[in-house]
PAKOL-499368 format. One line per field, with one value per residue (C-alpha): residue number from 1; residue in three letters; x, y, z. Coordinates in steps of 0.5 Angstrom, whole numbers, always signed. Last residue first. Layout:
% residues N
seq c(NUM;...)
type c(ALA;...)
c1 c(X;...)
c2 c(Y;...)
c3 c(Z;...)
This chain:
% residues 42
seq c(42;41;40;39;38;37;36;35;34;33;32;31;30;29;28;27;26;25;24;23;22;21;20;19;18;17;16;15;14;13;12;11;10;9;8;7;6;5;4;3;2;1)
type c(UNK;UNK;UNK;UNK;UNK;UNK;UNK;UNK;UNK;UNK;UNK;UNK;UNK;UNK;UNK;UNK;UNK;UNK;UNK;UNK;UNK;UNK;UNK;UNK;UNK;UNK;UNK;UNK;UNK;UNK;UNK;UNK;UNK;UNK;UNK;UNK;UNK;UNK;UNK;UNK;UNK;UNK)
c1 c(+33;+31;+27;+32;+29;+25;+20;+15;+20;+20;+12;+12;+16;+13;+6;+0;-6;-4;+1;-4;-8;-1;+2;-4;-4;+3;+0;-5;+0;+5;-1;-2;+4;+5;-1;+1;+8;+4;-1;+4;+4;+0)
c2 c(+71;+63;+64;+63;+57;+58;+54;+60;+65;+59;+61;+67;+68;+63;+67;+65;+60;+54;+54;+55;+48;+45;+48;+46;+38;+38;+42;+37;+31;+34;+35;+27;+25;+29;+27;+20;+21;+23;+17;+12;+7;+0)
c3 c(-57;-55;-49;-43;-38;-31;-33;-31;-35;-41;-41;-40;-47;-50;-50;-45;-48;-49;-44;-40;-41;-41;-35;-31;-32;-30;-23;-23;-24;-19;-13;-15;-14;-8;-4;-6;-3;+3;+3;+4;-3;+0)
């Protein structure tokens, strides 16, 4: 039986990937690679 911590967190980190890729759709590059905390492509 997983622990219920780590099960928290795993589901916490789907929602959040889920939630990237819905606002990736809608924010510009730029911003998105600011959240993803990468250099956009100047």
């Amino acid at each position: 039986m997983l622990s219920l911590p780590w099960l928290f967190a795993s589901l916490l980190i789907e929602t959040r990937k889920l939630n990237i890729k819905k606002q990736t759709k809608l924010l510009s590059p730029k911003l998105v690679a600011q959240m993803l905390e990468i250099q956009p492509y100047q």
